[in-house]
N, C-alpha and C positions, 0 to 999 in steps of 0.2 A: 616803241622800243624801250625798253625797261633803261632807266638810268644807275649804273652800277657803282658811279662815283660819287659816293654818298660822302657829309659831311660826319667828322667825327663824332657831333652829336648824336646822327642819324643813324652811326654805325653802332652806336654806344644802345642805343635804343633798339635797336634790333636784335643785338645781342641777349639783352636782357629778354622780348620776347622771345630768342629761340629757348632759354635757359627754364623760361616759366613751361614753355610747349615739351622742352625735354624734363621736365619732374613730373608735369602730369602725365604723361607716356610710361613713366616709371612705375607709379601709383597704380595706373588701373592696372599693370602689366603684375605690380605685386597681387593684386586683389586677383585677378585668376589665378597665381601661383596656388595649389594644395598645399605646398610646404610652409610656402608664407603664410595663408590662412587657418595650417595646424600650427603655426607657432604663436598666433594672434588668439585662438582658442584654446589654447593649452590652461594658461591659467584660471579659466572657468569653468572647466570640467569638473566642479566639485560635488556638484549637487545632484549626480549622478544615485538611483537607489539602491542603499547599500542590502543584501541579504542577511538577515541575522540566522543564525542557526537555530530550531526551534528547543526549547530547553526541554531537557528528557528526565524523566521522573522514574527510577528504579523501585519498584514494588517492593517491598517483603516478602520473601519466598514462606510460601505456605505450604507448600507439596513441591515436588520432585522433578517440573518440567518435563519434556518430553526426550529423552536421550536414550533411549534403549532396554530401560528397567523392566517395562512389559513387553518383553519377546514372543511373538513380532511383529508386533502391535507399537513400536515406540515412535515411529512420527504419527500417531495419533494421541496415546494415552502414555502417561508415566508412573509405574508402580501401582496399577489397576490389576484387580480379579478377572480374567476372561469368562462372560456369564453365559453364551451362547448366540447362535445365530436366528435370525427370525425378520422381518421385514430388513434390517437393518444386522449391526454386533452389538452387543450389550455389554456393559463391564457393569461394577461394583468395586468398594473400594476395600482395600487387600489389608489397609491400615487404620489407624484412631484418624490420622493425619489427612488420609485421603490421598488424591494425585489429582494433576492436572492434565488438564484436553487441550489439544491444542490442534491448529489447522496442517494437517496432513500434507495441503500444497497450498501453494500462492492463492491470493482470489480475492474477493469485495465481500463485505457484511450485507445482506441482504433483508436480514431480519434478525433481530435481537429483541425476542421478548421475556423477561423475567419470570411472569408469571401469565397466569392465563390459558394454559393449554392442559387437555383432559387428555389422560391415557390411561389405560387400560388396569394401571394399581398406582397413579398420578391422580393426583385432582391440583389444577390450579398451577401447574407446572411449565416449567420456561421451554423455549426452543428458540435454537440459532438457525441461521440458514446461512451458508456460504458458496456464492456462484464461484465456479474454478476458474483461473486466468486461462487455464486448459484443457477444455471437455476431455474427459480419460476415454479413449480407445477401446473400449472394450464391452459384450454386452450385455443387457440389460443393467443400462449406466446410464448419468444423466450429470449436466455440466454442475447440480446443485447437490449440495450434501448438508444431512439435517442432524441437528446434536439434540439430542431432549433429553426430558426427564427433571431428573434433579443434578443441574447444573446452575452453577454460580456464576454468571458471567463475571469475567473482568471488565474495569468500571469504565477500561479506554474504546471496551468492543461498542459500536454501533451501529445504526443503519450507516451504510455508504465506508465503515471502515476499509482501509485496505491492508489487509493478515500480509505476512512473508510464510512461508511452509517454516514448520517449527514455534509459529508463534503462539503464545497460550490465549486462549478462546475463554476459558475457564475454568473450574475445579470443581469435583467432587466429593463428600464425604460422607454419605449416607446412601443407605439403602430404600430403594430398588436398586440405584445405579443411573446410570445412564442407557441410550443408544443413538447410536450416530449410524446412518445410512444416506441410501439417495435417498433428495425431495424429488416431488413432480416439477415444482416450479419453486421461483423465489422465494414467495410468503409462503413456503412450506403445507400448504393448502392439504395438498394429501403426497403420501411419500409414494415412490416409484411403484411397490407392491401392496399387492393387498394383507392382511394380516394372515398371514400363517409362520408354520416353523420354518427354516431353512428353503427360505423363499430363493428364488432365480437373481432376487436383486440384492437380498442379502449375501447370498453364496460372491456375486461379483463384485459385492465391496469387500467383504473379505478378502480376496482374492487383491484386488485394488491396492486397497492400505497396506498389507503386509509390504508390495513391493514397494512403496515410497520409500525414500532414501532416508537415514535419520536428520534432521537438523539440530545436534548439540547448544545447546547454551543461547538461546534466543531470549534477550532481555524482553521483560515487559516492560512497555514504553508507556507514558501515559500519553494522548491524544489533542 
């Protein structure tokens, strides 16, 4: 039988045991608290990684962007000669200045070579290739589109880039010109047609690019 008539020491002593038994009750009860444990980590949340913005580099406009100047033709080329249709469309440039090429729709760089490709009044001449974010619907079409000739890349375009529709690919200002149509594949390897005039594949990019929407005032970024 428990004796309950403790002496004052004994009660004094007990007390103090309940009082140690009721803090640590409190303690571990804060420690599962969420609210307790976000206010015991609140102060160290510092070293969290912060995003920097990436710093953007505005080019010197050299030509004319792509906004509508060559009708209607302008979410591809800006203030170009229309030269004809043939695997692909041909431009040449209308001015001393030249105009700039730019990507028709959204998409990845797939290939950007300066120099190095033969064509047909080309020796040694560049080609892009850009896979679309959205194979175009329509046929004898292919999700890749090839820019050659004599074209100047800009210096941000690369393998693996990713364009916005509107954005300048490059410029040019000499004759032949250019042509941009379907590739077969990425590395531009061979284009959708085979060479003749007013090919089936040239006819549906024509057809194609005309309807793209314009994208106005697309800065060049550096990369």
């Amino acid at each position: 039988m428990p004796n309950y008539n403790r002496t004052p020491a004994a009660k004094e002593k007990a007390l103090g045991l309940f009082l140690v038994v009721l803090l640590g009750a409190h303690a571990l009860a804060s420690c599962g608290d969420p609210v307790a444990a976000q206010k015991l980590t609140a102060g160290r949340q510092t070293s969290a990684a912060t995003t920097v913005p990436p710093v953007t580099h505005v080019l010197s406009p050299k030509a004319y962007g792509c906004d509508g100047n060559t009708k209607p033709y302008g979410a591809l080329v800006g203030n170009a000669a229309f030269a004809g249709i043939d695997q692909g469309v041909d431009f040449t440039p209308s001015t001393k200045a030249g105009y700039d090429i730019c990507a028709p729709a959204s998409g990845v760089i797939t290939l950007a070579d300066q120099t190095g490709h033969t064509y047909d009044n080309t020796k040694g001449a560049a080609e892009v290739v850009e896979k679309l974010d959205s194979a175009p619907n329509t046929p004898n079409s292919s999700p890749y589109i090839y820019f050659a000739e004599f074209v100047q890349i800009a210096p941000y375009i690369h393998l693996g880039t990713h364009v916005r529709a509107g954005e300048v690919i490059g410029s040019n200002n000499q004759g032949p010109g250019i042509e941009v149509g379907w590739a077969y594949d990425a590395q531009g390897t061979y284009w959708l047609c085979s060479e003749a005039e007013m090919t089936p594949c040239g006819k549906s990019f024509d057809a194609w690019v005309r309807n793209q929407p314009l994208q106005a005032d697309q800065p060049r970024t550096a990369r």
